[in-house]
C-alpha positions as CSV (number, residue, x, y, z in Angstrom):
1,X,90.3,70.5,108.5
2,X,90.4,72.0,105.0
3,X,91.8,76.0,104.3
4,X,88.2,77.5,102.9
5,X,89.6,80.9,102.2
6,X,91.9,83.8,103.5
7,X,91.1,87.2,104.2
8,X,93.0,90.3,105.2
9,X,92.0,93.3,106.7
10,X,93.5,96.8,107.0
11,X,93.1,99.4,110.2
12,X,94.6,102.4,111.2
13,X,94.9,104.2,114.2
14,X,96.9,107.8,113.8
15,X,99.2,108.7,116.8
16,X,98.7,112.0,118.9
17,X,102.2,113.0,117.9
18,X,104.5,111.9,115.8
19,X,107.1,109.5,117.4
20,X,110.7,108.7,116.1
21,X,114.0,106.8,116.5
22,X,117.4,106.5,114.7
23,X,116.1,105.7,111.2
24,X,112.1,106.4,111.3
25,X,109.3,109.0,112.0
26,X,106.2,107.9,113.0
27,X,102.4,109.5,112.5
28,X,100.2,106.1,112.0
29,X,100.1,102.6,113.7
30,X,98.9,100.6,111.2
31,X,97.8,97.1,111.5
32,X,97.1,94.3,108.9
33,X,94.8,91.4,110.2
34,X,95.0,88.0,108.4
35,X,92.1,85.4,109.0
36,X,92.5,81.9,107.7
37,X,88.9,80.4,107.9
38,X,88.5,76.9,108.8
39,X,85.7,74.9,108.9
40,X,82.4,75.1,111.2
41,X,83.1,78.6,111.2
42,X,86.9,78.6,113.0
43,X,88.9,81.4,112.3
44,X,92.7,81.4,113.2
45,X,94.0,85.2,112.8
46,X,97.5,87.0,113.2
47,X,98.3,90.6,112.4
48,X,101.5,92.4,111.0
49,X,102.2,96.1,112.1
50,X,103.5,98.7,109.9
51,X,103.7,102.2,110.0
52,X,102.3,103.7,106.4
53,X,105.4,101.6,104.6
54,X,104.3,99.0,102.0
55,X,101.1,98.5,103.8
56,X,99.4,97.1,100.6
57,X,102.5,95.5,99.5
58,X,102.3,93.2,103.0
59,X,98.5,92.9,102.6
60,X,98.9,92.1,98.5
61,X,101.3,89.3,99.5
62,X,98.8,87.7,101.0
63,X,95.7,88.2,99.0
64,X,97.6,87.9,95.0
65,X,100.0,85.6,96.0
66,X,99.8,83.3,99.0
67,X,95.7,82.7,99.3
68,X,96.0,80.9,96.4
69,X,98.4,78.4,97.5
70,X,96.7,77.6,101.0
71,X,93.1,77.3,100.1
72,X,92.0,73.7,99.9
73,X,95.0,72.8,102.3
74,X,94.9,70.6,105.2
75,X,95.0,73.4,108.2
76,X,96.4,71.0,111.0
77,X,99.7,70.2,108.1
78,X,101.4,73.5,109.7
79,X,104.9,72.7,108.6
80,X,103.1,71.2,105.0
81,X,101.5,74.8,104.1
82,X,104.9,76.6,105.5
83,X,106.6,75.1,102.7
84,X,104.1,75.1,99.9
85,X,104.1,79.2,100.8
86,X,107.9,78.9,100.8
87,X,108.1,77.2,97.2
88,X,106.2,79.7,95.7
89,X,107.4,82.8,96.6
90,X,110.8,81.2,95.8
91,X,111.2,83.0,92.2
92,X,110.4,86.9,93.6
93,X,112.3,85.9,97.0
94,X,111.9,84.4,100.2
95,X,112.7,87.8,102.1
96,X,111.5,90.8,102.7
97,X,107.4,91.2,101.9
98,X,107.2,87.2,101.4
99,X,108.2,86.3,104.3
100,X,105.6,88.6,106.6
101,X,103.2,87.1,104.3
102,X,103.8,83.5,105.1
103,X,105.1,84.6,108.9
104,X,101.1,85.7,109.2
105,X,99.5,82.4,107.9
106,X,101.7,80.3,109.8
107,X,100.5,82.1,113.4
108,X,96.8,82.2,111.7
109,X,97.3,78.5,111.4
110,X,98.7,77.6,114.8
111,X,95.9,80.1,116.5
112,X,92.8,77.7,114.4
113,X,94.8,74.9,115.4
114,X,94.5,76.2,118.8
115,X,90.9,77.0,118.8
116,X,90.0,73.8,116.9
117,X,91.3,71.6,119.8
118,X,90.2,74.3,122.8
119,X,93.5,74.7,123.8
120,X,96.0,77.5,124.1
121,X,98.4,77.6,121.7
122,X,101.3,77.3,124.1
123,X,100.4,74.3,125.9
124,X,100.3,73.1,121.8
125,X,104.1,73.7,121.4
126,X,105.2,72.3,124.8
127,X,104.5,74.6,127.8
128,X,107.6,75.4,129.7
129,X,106.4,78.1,132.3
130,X,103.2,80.0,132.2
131,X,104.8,83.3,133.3
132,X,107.1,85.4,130.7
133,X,109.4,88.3,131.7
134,X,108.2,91.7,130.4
135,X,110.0,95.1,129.9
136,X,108.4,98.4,129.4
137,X,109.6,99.6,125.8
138,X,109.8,102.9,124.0
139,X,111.7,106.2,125.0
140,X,111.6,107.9,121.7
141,X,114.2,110.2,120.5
142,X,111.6,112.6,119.8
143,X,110.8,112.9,123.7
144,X,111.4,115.9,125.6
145,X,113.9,114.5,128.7
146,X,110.7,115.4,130.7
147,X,108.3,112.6,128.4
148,X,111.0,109.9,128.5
149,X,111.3,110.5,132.1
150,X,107.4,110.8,132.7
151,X,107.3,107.1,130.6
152,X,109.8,104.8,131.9
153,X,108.9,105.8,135.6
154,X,105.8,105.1,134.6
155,X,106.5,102.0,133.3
156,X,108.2,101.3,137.3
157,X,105.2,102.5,138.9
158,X,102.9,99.9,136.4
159,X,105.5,96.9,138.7
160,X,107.6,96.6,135.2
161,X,111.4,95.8,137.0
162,X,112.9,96.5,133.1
163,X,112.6,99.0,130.8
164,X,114.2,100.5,127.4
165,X,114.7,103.5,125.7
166,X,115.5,104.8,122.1
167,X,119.6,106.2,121.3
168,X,121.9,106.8,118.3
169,X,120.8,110.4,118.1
170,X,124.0,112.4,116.0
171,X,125.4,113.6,119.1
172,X,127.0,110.5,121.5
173,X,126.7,113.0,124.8
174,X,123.1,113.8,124.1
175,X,122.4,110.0,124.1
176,X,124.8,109.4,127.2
177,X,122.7,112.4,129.3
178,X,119.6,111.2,128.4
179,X,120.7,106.9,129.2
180,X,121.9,108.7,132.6
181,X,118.8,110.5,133.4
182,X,116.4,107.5,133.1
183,X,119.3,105.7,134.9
184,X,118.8,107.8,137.8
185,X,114.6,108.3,137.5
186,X,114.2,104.3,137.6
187,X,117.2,104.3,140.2
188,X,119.4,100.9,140.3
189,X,117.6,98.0,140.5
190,X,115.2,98.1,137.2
191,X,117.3,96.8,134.2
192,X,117.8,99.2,131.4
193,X,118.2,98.4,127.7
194,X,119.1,101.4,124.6
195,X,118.5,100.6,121.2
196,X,120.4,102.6,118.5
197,X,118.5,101.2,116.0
198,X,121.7,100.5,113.8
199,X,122.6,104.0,113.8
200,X,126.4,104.1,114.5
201,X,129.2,102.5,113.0
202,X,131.4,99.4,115.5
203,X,133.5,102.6,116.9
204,X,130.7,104.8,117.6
205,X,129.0,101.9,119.4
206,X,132.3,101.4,121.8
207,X,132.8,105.3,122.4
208,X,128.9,104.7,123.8
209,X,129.3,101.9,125.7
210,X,132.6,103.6,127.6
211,X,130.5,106.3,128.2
212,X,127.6,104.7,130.1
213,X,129.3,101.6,131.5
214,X,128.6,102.8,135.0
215,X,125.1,102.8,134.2
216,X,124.8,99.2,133.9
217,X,123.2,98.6,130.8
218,X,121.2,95.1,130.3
219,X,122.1,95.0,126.9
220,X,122.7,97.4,123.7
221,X,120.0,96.7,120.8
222,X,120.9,97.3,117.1
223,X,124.2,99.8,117.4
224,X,125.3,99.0,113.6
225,X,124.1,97.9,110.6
226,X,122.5,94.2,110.6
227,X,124.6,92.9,107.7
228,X,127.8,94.1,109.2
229,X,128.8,91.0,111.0
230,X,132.1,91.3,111.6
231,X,131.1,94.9,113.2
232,X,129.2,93.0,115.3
233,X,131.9,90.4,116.3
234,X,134.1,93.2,117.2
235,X,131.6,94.6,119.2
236,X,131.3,91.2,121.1
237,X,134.8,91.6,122.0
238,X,134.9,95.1,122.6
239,X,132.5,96.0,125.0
240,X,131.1,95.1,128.6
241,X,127.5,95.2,127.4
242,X,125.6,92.6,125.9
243,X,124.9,93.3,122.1
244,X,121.5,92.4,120.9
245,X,119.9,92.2,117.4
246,X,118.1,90.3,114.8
247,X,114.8,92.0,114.5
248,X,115.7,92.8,110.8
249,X,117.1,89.3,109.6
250,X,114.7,87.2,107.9
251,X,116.6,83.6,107.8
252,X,117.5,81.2,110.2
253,X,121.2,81.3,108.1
254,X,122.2,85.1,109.3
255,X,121.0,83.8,112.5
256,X,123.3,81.1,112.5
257,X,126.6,82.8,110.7
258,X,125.9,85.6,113.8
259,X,125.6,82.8,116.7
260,X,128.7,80.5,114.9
261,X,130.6,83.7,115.3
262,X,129.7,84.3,118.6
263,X,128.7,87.7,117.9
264,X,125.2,87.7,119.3
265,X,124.6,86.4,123.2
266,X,121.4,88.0,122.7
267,X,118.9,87.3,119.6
268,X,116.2,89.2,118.6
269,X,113.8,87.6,116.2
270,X,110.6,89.2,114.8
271,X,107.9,86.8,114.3
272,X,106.8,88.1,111.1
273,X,109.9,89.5,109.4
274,X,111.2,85.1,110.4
275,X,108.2,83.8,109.1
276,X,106.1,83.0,112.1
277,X,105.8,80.9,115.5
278,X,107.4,77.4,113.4
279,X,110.7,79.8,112.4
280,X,111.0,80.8,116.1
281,X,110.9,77.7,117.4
282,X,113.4,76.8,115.6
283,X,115.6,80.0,115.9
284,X,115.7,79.2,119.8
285,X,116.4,75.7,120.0
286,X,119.4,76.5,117.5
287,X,120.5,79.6,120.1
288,X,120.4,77.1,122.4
289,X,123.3,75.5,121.3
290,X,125.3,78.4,121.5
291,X,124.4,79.1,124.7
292,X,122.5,82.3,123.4
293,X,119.3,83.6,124.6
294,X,116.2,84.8,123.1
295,X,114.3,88.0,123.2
296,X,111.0,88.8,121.2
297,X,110.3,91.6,119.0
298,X,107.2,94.1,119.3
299,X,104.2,91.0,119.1
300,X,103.7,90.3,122.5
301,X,100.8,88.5,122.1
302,X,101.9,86.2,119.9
303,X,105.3,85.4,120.6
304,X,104.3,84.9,124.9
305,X,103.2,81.9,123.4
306,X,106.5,80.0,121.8
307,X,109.0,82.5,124.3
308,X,106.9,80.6,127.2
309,X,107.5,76.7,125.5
310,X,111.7,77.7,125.8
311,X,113.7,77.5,128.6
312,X,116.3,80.3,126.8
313,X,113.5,83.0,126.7
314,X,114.6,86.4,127.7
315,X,111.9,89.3,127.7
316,X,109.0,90.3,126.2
317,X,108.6,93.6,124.5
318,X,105.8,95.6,125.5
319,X,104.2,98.5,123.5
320,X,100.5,99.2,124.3
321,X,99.1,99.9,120.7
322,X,97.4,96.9,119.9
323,X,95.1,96.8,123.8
324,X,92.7,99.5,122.8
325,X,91.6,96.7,120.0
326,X,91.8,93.8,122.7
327,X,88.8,92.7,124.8
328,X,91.8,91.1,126.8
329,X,94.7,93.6,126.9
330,X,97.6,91.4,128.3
331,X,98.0,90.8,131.5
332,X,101.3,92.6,133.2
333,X,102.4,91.9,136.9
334,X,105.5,92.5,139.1
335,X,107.3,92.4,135.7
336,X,105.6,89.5,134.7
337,X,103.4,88.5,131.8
338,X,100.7,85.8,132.1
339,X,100.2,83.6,129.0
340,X,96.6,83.6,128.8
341,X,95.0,80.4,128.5
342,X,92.1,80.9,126.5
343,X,92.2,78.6,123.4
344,X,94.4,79.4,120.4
345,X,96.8,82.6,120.7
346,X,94.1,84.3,123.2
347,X,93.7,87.4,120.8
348,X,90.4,88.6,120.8
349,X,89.5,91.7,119.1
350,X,86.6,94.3,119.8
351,X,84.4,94.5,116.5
352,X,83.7,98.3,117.2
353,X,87.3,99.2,117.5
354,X,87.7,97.1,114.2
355,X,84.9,98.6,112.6
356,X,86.0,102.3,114.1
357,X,89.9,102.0,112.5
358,X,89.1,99.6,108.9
359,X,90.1,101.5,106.1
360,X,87.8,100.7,103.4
């Protein structure tokens, strides 16, 4: 089955009020859709999310620079068009824009692979369970202690048993009141993350987790820079909770200098920033072997599919933006998300709610 052409598409959907963490403000949700056309009319798509940053850039990538290369291609040679995006974005770099270019293709491909054999995508790359654990995510620093509150109980009441919430504010005890307040809302038996969104420095991070160790924290997300990792072997040392991170890396390499170190029990990979479902795969298996586990970043309904073929998958992340565009929002029960077996990745969209948001 031969590429016949590529196609992106931008939509926007502006937030009620602006939300924030450590490092970002945001007013729009932004979403590029990428469509790799088939033949016989298949279409396998993915989707990148951005905020207003670079949102042409990411859409440019794929429409000056990585269409060119694909069309003509055999679509069922995953690994084969992978590489032949790889090798050409090698002179302008293999990070950053270029690899949420080729990240996209790659799950457009594995979604018409999917479709083109009527069969779900994770059943494709080795089913190992057809549930995946789920955690409610959010709890913006911008929230009044009366929103967070009102959105991880809500999260509880919804049968989510895990939930997480946003610190490295500038103030440690404003962080440490607000960790024990949800603490006490969702009460002891729902784990609890806190992402600091690499706000603090190693020592900064360990004053924090002193702070809160009674409230049982699942793990702490991104509490220093990505690149420092010898902060992040300290910290691994240091403290009582569980340090996760990765969402920012875009090679398999940092990955492996962070697990060889035994810095990271948990990793984080984003399925985009990595450069799709193939990099994943592969990102697991080799946390594997450190005895490391795996959690997903923001795409839940792309990455339930290759978190459900490991047997080292942690949670799911869960944000709702992407169901109003979804004839099939995800399914979410007693903490639990079903993999949906619908061929390919599952992911229809509603054309009116495309049509509604598409920026010309």
């Amino acid at each position: 089955m031969k590429i016949r052409d590529v196609k992106t598409t931008l939509l926007s959907l502006p937030l009620k009020d602006p939300i924030a963490d450590s490092t970002h403000t945001l007013k729009t949700i932004d979403w590029i859709l990428v469509d790799v056309c088939g033949e016989g009319g298949l279409v396998g798509g993915s989707h990148m999310l951005t905020f207003d940053y670079g949102r042409e850039l990411l859409r440019g990538i794929v429409d000056y620079e990585l269409k060119d290369v694909v069309v003509g291609m055999d679509a069922t040679l995953i690994s084969s068009v992978w590489q032949a995006c790889w090798n050409r974005v090698e002179y302008i770099g293999q990070a950053g824009v270029a690899a949420w270019g080729i990240g996209a293709i790659d799950i457009a491909l594995w979604d018409l692979l999917g479709k083109s054999l009527n069969c779900p995508v994770f059943r494709l790359l080795g089913a190992h369970r057809e549930q995946v654990p789920i955690y409610g995510s959010g709890g913006w620093l911008t929230y009044s202690m009366d929103q967070l509150l009102a959105e991880v109980t809500s999260y509880v009441h919804q049968g989510f048993t895990a939930v997480k919430m946003k610190v490295g504010s500038r103030e440690t005890q404003y962080d440490v009141d607000r960790v024990r307040a949800v603490r006490e809302a969702i009460g002891p038996k729902i784990q609890l993350m806190v992402d600091a969104n690499q706000a603090w420095t190693p020592g900064q991070a360990i004053e924090f987790s002193r702070k809160v160790r009674d409230c049982e924290i699942f793990w702490l997300e991104e509490p220093i820079q990505k690149d420092d990792h010898g902060g992040y072997r300290a910290l691994a040392t240091a403290m009582d909770i569980p340090v996760a991170a990765g969402e920012r890396e875009y090679s398999l390499e940092a990955f492996r200098d962070l697990l060889a170190q035994r810095a990271l029990p948990i990793v984080q990979p984003d399925v985009l920033r990595l450069g799709g479902i193939s990099r994943c795969l592969k990102l697991a298996h080799l946390a594997e072997t450190f005895n490391a586990r795996v959690a997903s970043h923001f795409y839940k309904e792309i990455d339930i599919h290759w978190m459900a073929t490991v047997n080292n998958g942690l949670f799911l992340e869960y944000f709702p933006w992407l169901d109003p565009l979804l004839v099939h929002p995800m399914e979410v029960k007693n903490g639990m998300a079903r993999v949906p077996d619908r061929p390919g990745l599952g992911i229809e969209l509603k054309p009116e709610a495309v049509q509604e948001f598409r920026v010309p």
